[in-house]
C-alpha positions in Angstrom: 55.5 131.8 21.4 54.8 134.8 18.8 58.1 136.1 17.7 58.1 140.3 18.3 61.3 141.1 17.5 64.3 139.7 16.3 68.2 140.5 16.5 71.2 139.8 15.6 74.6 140.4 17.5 78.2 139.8 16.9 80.1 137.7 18.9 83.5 136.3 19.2 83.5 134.0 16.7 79.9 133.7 15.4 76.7 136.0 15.7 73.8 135.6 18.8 70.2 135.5 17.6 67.8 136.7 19.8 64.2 135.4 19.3 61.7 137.7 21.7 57.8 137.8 22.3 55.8 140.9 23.6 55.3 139.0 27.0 59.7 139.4 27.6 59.9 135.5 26.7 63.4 134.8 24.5 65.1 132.2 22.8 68.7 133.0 21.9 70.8 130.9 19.5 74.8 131.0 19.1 76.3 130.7 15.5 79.5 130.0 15.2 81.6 131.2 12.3 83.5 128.0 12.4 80.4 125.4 13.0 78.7 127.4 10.0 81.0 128.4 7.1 79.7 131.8 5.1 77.5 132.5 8.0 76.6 136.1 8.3 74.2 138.9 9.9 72.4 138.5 6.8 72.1 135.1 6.9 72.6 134.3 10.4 68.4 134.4 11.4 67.6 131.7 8.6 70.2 129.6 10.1 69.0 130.2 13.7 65.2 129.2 12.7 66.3 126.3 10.9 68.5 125.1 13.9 65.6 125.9 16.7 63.0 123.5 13.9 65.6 120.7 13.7 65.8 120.9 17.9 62.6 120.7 17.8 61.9 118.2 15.7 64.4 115.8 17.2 62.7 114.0 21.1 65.1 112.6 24.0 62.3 110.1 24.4 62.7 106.7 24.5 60.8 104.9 21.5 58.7 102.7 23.7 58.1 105.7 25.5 56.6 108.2 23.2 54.3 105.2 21.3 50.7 104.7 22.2 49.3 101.8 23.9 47.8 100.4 21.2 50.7 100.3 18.8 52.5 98.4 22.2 49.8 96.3 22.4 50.3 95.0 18.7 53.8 94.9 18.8 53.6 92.9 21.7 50.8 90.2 20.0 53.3 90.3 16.8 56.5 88.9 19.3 54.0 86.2 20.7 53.2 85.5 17.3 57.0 85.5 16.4 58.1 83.5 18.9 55.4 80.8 19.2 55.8 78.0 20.4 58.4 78.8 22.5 58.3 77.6 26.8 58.8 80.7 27.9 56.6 83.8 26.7 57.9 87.3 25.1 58.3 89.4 28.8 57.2 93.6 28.4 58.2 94.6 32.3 60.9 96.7 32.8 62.6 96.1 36.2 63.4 99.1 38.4 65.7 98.4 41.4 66.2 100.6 44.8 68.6 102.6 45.4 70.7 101.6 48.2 70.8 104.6 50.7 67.7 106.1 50.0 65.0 103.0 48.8 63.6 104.8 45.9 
């Protein structure tokens, strides 16, 4: 997204930043005066930005999720390695069960 045009509104309580590109796309963000002491139209845009790069930069992914197969792979051979000898070897399955109604 290339940011056209930005603005700011008052709100109860806070300010609205509106992020827009020339295709009609828009990101807003809601500040509130209370969440974000001395916020104000002058400042509320570098507050907004900073909040949209801190969502952005935090994932909802689970870590064994988002890693590569290699790094798995090796973190796997290093609990093997940990764990040897042992009877019963380090297990990387997940189990997934059916749901009762429906069998998915």
């Amino acid at each position: 997204m290339t940011i056209s045009d930005i603005t700011v509104h008052q709100k109860d309580g806070g300010f609205l930043v509106a992020f827009s590109d020339q295709a009609g796309d828009r990101i807003e963000v809601t500040l509130y005066t209370v969440a974000s002491p001395g916020l104000t139209a002058d400042n509320a845009i570098s507050r907004a930005k900073a909040l949209l790069e801190k969502a952005a930069r935090s994932t909802h992914t689970d870590d064994r999720r988002a890693k590569d197969a290699a790094t798995l792979e090796e973190e796997l051979d290093e609990g093997l390695e940990d764990t040897f000898p042992a009877s019963d070897p380090v297990s990387v399955t997940s189990t997934a069960t059916a749901h009762p109604k429906t069998g998915h």
